[in-house]
N, C-alpha and C positions, 0 to 999 in steps of 0.2 A: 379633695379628690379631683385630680384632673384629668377632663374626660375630651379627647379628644376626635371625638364621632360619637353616632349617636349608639346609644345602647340600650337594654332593655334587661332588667332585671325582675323575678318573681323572689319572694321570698316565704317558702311557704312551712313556718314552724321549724324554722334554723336549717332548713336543706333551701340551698337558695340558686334560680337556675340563670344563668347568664348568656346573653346574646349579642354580639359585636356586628352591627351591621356596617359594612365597606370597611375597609383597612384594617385601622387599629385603635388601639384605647390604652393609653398610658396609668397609672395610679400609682399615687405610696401609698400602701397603706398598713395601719399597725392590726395585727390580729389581736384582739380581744379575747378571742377562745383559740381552743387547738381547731385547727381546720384539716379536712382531708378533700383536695382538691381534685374533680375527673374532668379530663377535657374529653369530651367524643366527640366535636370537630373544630377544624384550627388548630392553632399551636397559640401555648403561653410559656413566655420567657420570664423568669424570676430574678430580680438583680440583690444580691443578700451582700452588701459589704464590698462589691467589687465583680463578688462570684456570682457565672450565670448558668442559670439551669434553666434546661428546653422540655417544654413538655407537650406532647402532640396525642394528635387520635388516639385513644385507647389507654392512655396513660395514667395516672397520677401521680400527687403528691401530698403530703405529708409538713403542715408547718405550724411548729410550735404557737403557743401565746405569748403575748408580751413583746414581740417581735416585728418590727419595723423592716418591709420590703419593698422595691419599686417592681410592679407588675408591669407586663408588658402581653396584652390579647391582640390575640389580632387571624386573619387569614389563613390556609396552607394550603397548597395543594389546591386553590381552586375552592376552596370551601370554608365559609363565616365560622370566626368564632363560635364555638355553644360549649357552654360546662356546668358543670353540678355542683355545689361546695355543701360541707357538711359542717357546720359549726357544732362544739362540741363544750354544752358551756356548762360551768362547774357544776351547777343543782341537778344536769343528765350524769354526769360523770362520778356524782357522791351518790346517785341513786343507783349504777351500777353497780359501782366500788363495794354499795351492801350487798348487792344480788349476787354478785361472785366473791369466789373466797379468792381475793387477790393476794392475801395478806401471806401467803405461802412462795408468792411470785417475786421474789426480790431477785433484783434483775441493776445492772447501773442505768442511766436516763443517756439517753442519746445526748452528745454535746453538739452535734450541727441543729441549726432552727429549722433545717430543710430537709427534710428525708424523702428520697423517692420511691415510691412501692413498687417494688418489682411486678408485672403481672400475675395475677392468679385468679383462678376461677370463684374463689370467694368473694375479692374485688368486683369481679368484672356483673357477677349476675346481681350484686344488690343495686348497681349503677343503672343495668340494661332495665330492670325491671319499674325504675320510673322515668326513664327513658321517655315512654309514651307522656307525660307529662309537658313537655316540650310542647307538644303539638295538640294541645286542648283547653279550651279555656275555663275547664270545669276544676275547682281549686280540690285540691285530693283531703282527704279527712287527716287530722293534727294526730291522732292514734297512729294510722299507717306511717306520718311522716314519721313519728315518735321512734319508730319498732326500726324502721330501718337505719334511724341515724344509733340507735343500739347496734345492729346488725354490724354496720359499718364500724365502731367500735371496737366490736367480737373479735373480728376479722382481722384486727389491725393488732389485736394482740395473739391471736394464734400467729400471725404473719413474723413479731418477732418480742421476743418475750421484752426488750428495753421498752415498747410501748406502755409496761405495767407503771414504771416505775416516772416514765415521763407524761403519762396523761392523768395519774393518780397524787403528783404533785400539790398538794391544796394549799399551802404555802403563801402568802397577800406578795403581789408582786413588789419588786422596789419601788422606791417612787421613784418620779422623774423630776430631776430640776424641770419647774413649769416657764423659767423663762427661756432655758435652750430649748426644749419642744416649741415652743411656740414661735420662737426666731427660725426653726425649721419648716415650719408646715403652718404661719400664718396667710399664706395663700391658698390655701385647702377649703373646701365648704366643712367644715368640723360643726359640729354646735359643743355648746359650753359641757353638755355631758360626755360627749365623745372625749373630748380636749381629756376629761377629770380621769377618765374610765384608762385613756391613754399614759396617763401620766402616771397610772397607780393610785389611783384614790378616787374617794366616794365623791360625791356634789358637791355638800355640803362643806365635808376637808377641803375640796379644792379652792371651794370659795375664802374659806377662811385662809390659808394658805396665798389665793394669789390678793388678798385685800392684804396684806404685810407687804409686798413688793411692789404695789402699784394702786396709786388713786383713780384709778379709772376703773371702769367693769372690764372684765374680759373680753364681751365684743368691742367696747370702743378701744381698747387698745389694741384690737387687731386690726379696726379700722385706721387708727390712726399709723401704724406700721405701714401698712399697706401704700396710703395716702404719701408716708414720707420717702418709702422707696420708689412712688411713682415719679414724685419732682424730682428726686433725683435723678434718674431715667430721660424725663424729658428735659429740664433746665443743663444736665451737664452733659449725659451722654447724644442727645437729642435726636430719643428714639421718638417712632411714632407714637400717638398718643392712642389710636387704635390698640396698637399690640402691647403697649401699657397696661392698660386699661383690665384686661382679662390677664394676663401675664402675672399679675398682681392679687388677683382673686374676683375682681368685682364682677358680678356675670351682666351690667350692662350698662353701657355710655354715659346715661343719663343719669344713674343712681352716680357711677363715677363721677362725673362733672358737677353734680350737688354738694357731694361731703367735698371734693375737693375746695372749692370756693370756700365751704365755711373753714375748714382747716385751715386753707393761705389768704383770703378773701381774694381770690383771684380767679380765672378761668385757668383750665389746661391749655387751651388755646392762647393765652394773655404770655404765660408760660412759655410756651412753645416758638412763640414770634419770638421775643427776648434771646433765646440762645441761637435765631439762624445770624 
């Protein structure tokens, strides 16, 4: 994830509340569950494939799992990012799925990964009502958070019946080739779980899986990715070594200039004179 100011994040039992302080805050990121997104202030831009979608005060959205976005938070109007997201993740969703007779609700699954929810008052008051949350540093009980990411749920299928049939999916995602994921988003802070979880598969599959394509661990070949995109950068294109340095994932100079030396036995700097 790259975060390009600073931010602040609570996450409290899969309702998780977000805060952009000055500007903005880029990220790709892949959803792992269905999410149901409220901003109530600032505006967030969603880039899905090309296609962008604005989402501001009062709003929401709707984004499938399994699904790979570039976010974009940031400002409006004079007032910081702040939003609420509800992650929605299979073991809430099969404990629903019993609670309600859904099984009567066949409905087709939406085919865009982004759906915007129109306003309505069923939306608006389970949002407003931890709202106060925002602004206290007393962490709310794991029950209430429970009941309302149900709530929101509810909501989302009285709102259009294809939610039956797209959020009661239980289905194992595809897998992912693990070396195009990873030639995309090895500059990401990911950990080895997130990578497995992204890619469609457990820990343990992933490990077995990427030990057939690669004698290295997973971190040192992200390491060493990173390392070879930086020389190249600096030796050919002969950017700075600064904006290298974080460009490429590393979050600091020092640890940079370490592994880099053991990889080329050389400095970035030794580097750097060479191509002026």
């Amino acid at each position: 994830m790259d975060i390009s100011q600073a931010t602040t994040i609570f996450n409290y039992n899969d309702i998780i509340f977000s805060f952009i302080i000055d500007n903005e805050s880029v990220c790709t990121h892949r959803a792992d569950s269905h999410m149901l997104v409220y901003v109530y202030s600032g505006k967030m831009v969603i880039n899905d494939n090309g296609d962008s979608t604005k989402i501001t005060s009062g709003e929401c959205i709707f984004i499938k799992r399994d699904h790979r976005v570039v976010i974009t938070k940031g400002s409006d109007n004079g007032e910081n990012y702040q939003g609420i997201t509800m992650k929605f993740s299979r073991n809430l969703l099969r404990e629903c799925f019993k609670k309600l007779n859904c099984s009567t609700e066949i409905s087709v699954p939406f085919t865009d990964s982004i759906v915007k929810i129109c306003t309505c008052e069923d939306i608006d008051s389970i949002f407003y009502s931890i709202i106060p949350y925002f602004n206290t540093k007393k962490k709310p009980k794991e029950d209430l958070m429970e009941l309302k990411l149900y709530q929101g749920l509810i909501s989302l299928l009285h709102i259009d019946k294809r939610f039956y049939s797209t959020v009661f999916d239980f289905t194992e995602p595809w897998k992912i080739d693990i070396l195009d994921f990873l030639s995309e988003n090895f500059m990401y802070d990911l950990t080895v779980e997130e990578i497995a979880l992204y890619t469609g598969r457990s820990l343990s599959s992933f490990k077995r899986d990427f030990a057939k394509i690669s004698n290295l661990s997973p971190q040192k070949w992200i390491i060493k990715k990173r390392l070879d995109l930086a020389y190249e950068k600096i030796k050919l294109n002969g950017e700075k070594i600064g904006d290298v340095c974080f460009r490429v994932g590393f979050k600091n100079r020092s640890h940079f200039t370490t592994a880099f030396k053991k990889q080329f036995g050389c400095t970035p700097d030794s580097i750097s004179k060479m191509s002026e």
